[in-house]
C-alpha positions in Angstrom: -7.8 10.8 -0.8 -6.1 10.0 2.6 -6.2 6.5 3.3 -4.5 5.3 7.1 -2.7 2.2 7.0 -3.0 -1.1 8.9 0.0 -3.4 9.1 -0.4 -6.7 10.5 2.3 -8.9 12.1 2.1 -11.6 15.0 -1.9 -11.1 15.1 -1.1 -7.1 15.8 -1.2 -3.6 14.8 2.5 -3.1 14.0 4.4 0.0 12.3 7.9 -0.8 11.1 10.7 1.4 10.0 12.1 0.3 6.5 10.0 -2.7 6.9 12.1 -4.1 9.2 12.4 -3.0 12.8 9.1 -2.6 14.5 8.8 0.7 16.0 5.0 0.8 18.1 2.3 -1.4 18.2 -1.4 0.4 17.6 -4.7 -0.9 19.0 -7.2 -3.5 18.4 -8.5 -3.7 14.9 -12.1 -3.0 16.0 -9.9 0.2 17.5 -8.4 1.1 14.7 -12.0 1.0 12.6 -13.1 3.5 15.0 -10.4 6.0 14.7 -10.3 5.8 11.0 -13.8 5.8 10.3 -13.4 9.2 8.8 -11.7 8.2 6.2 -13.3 6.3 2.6 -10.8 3.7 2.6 -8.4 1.8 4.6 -5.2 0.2 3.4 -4.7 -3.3 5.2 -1.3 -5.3 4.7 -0.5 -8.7 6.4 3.1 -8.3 6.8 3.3 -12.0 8.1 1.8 -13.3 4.4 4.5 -10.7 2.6 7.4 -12.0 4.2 5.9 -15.6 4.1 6.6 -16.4 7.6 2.8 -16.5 8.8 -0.6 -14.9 8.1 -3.4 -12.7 9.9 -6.2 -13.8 7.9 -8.9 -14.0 10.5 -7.7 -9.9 11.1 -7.8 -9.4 7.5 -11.2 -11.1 7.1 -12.6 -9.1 10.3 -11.3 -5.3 9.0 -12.5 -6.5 4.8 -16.2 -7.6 6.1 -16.1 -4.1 8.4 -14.7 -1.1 6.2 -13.8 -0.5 2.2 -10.4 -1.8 2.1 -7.5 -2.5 -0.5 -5.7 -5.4 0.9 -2.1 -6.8 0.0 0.9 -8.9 1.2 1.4 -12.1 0.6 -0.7 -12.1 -2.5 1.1 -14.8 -4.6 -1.6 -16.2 -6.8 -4.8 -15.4 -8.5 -7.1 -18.0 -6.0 -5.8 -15.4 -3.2 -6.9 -12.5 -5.1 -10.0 -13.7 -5.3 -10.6 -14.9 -1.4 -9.5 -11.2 -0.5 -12.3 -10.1 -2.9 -14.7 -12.5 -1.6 -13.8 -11.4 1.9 -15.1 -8.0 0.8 -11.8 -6.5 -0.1 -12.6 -3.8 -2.5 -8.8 -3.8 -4.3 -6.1 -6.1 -3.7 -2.4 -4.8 -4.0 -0.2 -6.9 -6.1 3.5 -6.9 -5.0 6.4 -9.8 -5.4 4.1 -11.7 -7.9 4.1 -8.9 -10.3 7.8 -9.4 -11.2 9.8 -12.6 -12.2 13.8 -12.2 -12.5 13.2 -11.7 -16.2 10.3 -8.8 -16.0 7.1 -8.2 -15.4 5.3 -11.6 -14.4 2.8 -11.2 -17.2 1.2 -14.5 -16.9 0.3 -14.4 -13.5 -0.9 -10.7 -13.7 -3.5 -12.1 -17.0 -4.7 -15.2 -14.6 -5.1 -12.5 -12.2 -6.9 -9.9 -13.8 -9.2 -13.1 -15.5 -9.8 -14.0 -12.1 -11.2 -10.6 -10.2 -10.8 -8.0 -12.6 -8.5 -5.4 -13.7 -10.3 -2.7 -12.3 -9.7 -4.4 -8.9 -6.1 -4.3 -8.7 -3.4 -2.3 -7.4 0.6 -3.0 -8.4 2.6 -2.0 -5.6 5.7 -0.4 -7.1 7.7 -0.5 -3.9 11.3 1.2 -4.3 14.7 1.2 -2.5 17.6 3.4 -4.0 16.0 3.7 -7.3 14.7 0.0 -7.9 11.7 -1.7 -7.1 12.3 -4.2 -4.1 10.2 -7.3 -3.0 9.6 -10.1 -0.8 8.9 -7.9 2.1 11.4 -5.1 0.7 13.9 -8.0 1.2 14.9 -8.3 -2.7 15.9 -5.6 -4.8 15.3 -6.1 -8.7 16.6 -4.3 -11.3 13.9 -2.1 -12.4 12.9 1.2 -11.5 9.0 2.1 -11.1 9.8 4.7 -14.3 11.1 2.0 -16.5 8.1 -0.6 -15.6 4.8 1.7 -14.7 3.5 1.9 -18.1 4.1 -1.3 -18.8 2.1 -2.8 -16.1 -0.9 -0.4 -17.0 -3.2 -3.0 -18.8 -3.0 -4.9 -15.8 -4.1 -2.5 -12.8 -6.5 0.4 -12.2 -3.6 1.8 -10.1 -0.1 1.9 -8.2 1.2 1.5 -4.9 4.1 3.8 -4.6 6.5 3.5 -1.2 9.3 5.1 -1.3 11.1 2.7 1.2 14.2 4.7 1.8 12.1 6.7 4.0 9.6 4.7 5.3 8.2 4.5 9.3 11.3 7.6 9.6 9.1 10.8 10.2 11.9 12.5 7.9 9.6 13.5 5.0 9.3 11.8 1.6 10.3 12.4 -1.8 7.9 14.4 -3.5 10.2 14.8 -6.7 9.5 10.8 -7.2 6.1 11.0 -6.8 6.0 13.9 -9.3 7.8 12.0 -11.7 5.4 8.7 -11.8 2.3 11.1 -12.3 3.8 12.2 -15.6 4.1 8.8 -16.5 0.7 7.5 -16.2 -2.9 8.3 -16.0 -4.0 5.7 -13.4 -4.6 6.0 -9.7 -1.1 6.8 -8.1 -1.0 6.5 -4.2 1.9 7.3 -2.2 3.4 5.9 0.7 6.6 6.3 3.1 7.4 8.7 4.9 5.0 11.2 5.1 5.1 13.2 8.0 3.5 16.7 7.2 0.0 18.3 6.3 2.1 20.3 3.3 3.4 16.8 2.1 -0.4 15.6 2.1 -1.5 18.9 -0.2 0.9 18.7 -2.4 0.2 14.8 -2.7 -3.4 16.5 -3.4 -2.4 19.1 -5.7 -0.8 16.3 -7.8 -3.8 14.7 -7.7 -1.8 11.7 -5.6 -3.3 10.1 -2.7 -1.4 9.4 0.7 -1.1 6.1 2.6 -0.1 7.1 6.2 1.2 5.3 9.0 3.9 6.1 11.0 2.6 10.1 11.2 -0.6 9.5 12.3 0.2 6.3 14.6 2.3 8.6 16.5 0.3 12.3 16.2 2.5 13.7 14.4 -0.1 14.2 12.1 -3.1 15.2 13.3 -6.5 12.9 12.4 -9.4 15.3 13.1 -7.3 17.6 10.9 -6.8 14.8 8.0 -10.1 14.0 8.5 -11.5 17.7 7.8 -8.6 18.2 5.0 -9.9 15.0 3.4 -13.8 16.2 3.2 -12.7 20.2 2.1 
């Protein structure tokens, strides 16, 4: 599956590189909706909400009511969760809250999963030379996604995988990474960061990996009647 991204920050349409430094700005949302209605699914963040200096959730409510959506950032407790769900969010990613400075953040994860379901849940495993990162990619840990993806299995239907080195670059992504978590684990896998060709996108396929674009198709560099056909062959 190819699912385009929409990143929220200041009420806008934003891609950033690294997570940092904002590179464009796209359209409207009800713009955005029509260029991506091709597509099954639409991956939403609120960028504000991850790095906890704001939200967007009259955007988020608007895109959730309007398309099939897995929504994340900012999600810090299971009440969240479940307003993103009742907003019509069809998955909510998981990011900081998953992790605590001694681990996985188990009892959080359980309240969570008790409060909208397991099978609603994404864990975003989002890494930075070799460890998982959070608070907006602000905060490294001291995992890598290997060491803690199997682990965090009973408490997702899938991952989130951004290779942040990469990210909002248009220099390719590390396809040896993504080939490694597949072995790992049964469970939805969907990459992310920096993606920037159709071959990336099949072999994502061939590995039976789906691909969260942003930057590639925000700037044409991939093409999204061409996505659109590769995604219904």
């Amino acid at each position: 599956m190819i699912i385009p991204c929409i990143d929220l920050m200041d009420g806008k349409v934003v891609q950033l590189v690294q997570g940092r430094h904002k590179a464009l700005e796209g359209g409207a949302p009800e713009e955005m909706l029509e260029k991506f209605k091709a597509f099954p699914e639409i991956q939403v963040i609120d960028l504000d909400a991850a790095l906890g200096s704001g939200s967007n959730d009259e955007i988020v409510a608007f895109l959730a009511a309007r398309a099939v959506t897995r929504v994340g950032g900012g999600v810090r407790t299971p009440d969240k969760a479940r307003r993103l769900v009742e907003l019509g969010a069809r998955k909510v990613i998981i990011g900081t809250a998953a992790f605590s400075p001694e681990g996985i953040n188990e009892p959080f994860l359980e309240q969570t999963v008790a409060a909208i379901g397991r099978e609603r849940i994404l864990i975003a495993l989002d890494s930075m030379h070799g460890r998982i990162v959070v608070k907006g990619w602000r905060q490294a840990t001291a995992w890598s996604a290997e060491q803690v993806i199997q682990s965090l299995e009973p408490y997702c239907s899938g991952f989130l995988c951004t290779y942040v080195d990469k990210e909002g670059m248009l220099q390719g992504t590390d396809l040896e990474w993504f080939r490694r978590l597949r072995a790992l684990t049964d469970l939805e896998l969907t990459a992310a960061g920096g993606i920037t060709t159709l071959e990336e996108v099949l072999e994502l396929q061939r590995m039976g990996v789906h691909a969260a674009l942003g930057m590639a198709i925000y700037t044409g560099k991939l093409d999204l009647g061409e996505l659109a056909h590769l995604q219904m062959s």
